[in-house]
N, C-alpha and C positions, 0 to 999 in steps of 0.2 A: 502850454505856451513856453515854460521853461525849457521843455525838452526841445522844443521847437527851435528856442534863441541858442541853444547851448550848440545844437545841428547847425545852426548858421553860422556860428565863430568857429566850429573844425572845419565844415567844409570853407570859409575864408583863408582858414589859416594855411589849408593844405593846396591853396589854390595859392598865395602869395609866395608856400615853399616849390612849389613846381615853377612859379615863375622866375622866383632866383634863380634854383639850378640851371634851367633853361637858355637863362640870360646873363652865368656867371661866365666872365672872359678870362683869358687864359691870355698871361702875361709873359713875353719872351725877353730877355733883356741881348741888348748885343753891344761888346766892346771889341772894336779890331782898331790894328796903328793907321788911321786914313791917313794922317802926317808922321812927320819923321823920316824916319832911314828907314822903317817898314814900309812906306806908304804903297809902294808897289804891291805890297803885299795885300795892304787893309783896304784900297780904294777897290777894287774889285768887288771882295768881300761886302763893303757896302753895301756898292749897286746887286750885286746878288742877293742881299737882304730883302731891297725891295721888289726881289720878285715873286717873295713866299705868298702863298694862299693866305687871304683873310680870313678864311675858317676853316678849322680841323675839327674832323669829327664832328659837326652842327655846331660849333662854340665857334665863337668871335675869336678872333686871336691879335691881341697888340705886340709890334715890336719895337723897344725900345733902344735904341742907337747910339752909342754913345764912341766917341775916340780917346780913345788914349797916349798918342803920339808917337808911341815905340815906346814909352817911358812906362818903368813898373811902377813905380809911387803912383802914376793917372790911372792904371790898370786897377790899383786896389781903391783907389777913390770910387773907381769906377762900378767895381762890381757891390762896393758897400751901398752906394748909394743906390744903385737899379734893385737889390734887394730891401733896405731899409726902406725909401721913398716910394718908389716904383713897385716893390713887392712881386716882383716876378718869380716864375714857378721855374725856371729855366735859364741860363744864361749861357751863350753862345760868343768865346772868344776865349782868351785874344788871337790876333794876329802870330806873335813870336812865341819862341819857348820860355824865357825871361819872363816874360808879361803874363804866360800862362802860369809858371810855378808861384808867383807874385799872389794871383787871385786863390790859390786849389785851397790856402787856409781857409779863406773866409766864406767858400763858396761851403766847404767840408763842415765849420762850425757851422753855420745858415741853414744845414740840410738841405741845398738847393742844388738838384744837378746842374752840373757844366759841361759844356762839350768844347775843349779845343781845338783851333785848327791849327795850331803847329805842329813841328811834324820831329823834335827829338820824345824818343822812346820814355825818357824820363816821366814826360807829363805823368803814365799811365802804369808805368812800372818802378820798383817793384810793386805789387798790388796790400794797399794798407787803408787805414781806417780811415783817411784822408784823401785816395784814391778813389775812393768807392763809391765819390759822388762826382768823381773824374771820368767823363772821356776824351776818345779825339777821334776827328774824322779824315787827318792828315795821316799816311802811310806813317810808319817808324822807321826810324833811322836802317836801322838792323835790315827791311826790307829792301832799299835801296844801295845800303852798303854791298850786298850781298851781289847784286844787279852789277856795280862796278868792279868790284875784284875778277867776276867770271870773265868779263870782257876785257881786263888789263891780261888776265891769264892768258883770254885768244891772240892777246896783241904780243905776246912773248915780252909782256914787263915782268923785269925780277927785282926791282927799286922804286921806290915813290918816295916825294917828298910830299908834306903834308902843309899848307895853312888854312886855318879855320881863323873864324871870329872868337875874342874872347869873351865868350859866354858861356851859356848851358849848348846853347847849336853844336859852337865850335867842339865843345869838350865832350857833348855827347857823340858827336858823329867821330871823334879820333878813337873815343873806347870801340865804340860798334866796328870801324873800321878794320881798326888795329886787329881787334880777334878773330876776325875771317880773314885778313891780309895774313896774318901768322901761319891759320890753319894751311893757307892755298900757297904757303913758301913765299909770301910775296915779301920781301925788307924794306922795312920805313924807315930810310937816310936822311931826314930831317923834320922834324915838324915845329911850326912858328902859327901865331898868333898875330890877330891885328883887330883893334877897333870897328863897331859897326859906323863910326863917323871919322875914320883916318882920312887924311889925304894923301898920303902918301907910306907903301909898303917897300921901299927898296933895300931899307936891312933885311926885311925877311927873305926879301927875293934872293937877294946876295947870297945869305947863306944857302938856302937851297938850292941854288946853281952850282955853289960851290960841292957839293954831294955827288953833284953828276946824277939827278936821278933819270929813270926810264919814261917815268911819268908823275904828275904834278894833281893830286887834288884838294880843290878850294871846298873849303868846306863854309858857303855863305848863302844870303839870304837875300831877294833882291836885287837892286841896282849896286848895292855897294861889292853885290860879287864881281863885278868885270874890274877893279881896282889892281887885283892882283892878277886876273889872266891880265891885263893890258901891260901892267910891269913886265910879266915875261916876255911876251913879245917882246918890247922895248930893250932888255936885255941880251935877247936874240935866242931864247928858248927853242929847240927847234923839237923837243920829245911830244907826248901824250901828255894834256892836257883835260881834267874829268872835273865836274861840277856837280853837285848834289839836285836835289829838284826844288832845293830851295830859290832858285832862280830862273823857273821855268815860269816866263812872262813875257810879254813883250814888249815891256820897259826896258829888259835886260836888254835884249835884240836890240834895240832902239838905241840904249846908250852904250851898247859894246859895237854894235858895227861889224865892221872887218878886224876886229880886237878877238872876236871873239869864235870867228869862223873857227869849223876844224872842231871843236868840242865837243866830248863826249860828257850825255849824264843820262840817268833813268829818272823818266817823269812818271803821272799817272795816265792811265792809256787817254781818258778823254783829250787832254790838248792834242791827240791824232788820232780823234776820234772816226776821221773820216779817211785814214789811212791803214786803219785796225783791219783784220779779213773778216769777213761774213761767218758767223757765227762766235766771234769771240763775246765772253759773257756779258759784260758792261757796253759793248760798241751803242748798245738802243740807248741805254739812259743816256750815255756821253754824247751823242747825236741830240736827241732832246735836250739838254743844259745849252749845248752850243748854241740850236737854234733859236732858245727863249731870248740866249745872254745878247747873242746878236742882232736879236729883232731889235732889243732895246738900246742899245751899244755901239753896235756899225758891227762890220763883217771883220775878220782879225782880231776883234779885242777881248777873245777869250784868252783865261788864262788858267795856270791849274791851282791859285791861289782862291780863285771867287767858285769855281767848282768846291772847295775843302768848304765855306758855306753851303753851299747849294747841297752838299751832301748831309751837313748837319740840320738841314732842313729837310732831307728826307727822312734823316734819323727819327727827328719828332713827327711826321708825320705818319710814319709808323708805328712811336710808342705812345703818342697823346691817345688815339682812339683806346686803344686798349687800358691805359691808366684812368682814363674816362669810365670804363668797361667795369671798374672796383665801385660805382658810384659814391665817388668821393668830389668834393666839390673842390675847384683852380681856385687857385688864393689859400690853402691850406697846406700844414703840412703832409696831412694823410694825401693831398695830394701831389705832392712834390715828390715822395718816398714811394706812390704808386707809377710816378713817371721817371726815378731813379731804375726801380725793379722793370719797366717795359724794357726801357733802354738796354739795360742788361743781357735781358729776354731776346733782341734781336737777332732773327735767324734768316740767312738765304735773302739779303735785302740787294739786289741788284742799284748801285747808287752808280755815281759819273764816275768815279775812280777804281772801283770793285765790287768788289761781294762782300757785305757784313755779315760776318759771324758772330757775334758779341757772348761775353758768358761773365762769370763772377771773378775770372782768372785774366780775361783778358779783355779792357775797354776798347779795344782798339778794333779788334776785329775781321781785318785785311790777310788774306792769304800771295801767293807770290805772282799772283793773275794783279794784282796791283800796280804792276810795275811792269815800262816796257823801258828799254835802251834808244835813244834816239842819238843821232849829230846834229851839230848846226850845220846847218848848210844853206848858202843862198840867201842868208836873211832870217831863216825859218828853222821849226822842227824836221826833220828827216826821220818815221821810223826807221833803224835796223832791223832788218828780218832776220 
């Protein structure tokens, strides 16, 4: 009878541990700016949030949503609290590059991967012991920079003037810029700065009119990029004007107007998704994001900021199964550290924006298929072929 009772409490007890594992949920935390000067950015992001799968891999999965306004003190409130309280295995933001280098400490001490979706290089480079639980699903800077000097090259510019925002954006995208514009002869005759909540940039304007450049690029984020294209116009600019893909939205469109026609920038192929040619490698996934975003959305209101979620939701949905795969249990650290190393591990991920390559060297993972040249034209994107 003893051996009998003692057969009843293993086989219980290995029946209450299969039902945990079974039924242990896998916790996502997400902070993007839905308010602020980002909110262009983060309100998309949202609504792409709630389009992820409720279950990965047979596990439940909760996402936990929080805003942080564009402000980096909400950013680190934010991410302390979805890990402290919340206990999430993953967290997934912010919106800006500010807001993201805010969170990399606490997510790095935490052990808890993070995947940004801003898009300076910084985030994820150089690669360091605080890095290492860093990604991002947003192209880098570097990849884009590169996209606009060839094109000012076609346009026979041999001068730019430069403003950016003053932050990590602006100051990341001038270094990247600057050292391909050097290599391709191109000379930067001014570069100025201006607030992501200015009203008004006409000193910077001034001076870089005063340079006489060949062409002009804004290096911003958002609605508050059309700020400084609308000054020039206003000033009677009549060169090249070039924007980063930090404002590849249709808020921009909306609140620049006929301010903004004529521009050139490189976005990610999906925002022309459905202008890509037949067989380019991402046109399937970017066709698929577009059509979920607009089922739920209306038709036009994709943008290539709620795509930078939707891809970090491909990320985990290619590293959970496999960190699942170490049978380590969500809510732990062996589990967190097993979906740090999948993450890492991703190879040939066809997502909205590119192709993931990911390794120990590089979080980031995007090759130069990431990036196409579009104008505005008409209201809209125009690829350049």
């Amino acid at each position: 009878m003893f051996k009998k009772f003692n057969k009843s409490l293993i086989v219980t007890a290995l029946s209450a541990l299969s039902v945990s594992l079974a039924w242990a949920d896998i916790n996502v935390g997400v902070s993007v700016s839905a308010t602020g000067p980002a909110a262009s950015l983060g309100i998309p992001q949202k609504n792409t949030v709630a389009l992820f799968p409720k279950t990965i891999g047979g596990q439940k999965v909760n996402y936990i949503v929080l805003d942080d306004a564009t402000d980096t003190t909400a950013a680190v409130k934010n991410i302390k609290k979805l890990i402290s309280e919340n206990k999430v295995d993953v967290v997934i933001g912010s919106s800006t590059t500010p807001n993201s280098l805010a969170m990399m400490d606490v997510a790095a001490e935490a052990e808890t991967p993070m995947i940004s979706l801003a898009g300076s290089a910084i985030v994820v480079e150089p690669m360091d012991s605080k890095r290492a639980w860093v990604f991002k699903s947003a192209q880098n800077d570097a990849h884009m920079a590169t996209a606009i000097v060839e094109h000012m090259n076609s346009q026979n510019a041999q001068t730019v003037g430069f403003i950016g925002f003053a932050d990590a954006y602006g100051e990341g995208w001038f270094k990247e810029f600057a050292k391909i514009a050097e290599v391709r002869k191109l000379r930067i005759v001014a570069s100025e700065r201006y607030q992501r909540n200015d009203t008004s940039v006409s000193g910077q304007i001034l001076k870089i009119l005063a340079a006489k450049p060949d062409a002009v690029l804004i290096a911003a984020a958002g609605t508050p990029g059309v700020l400084p294209e609308k000054t020039l116009k206003e000033k009677g600019y009549k060169g090249l004007i070039y924007q980063t893909h930090g404002i590849a939205n249709p808020d921009f469109l909306r609140v620049g107007g006929k301010d903004v026609e004529g521009t050139f920038l490189p976005i990610g192929p999906v925002v022309v998704a459905s202008q890509l040619p037949d067989g380019y490698p991402n046109k399937k996934a970017g066709l698929d994001y577009v059509a979920k975003y607009e089922a739920a959305y209306g038709k036009g209101s994709v943008s290539s900021f709620g795509a930078h979620a939707w891809d970090a939701g491909l990320l985990l949905q290619n590293a959970i199964p496999r960190a699942l795969g170490k049978k380590v249990q969500p809510g732990t650290k062996e589990f967190r550290a097993a979906l740090r190393e999948a993450l890492e591990n991703t190879r040939n991920l066809s997502a909205a924006h590119g192709v993931f390559n990911l390794s120990a060297q590089d979080h980031q993972g995007f090759d130069q298929r990431a990036r196409v040249m579009v104008k505005i034209e008409g209201g809209t994107w125009k690829l350049i072929k």
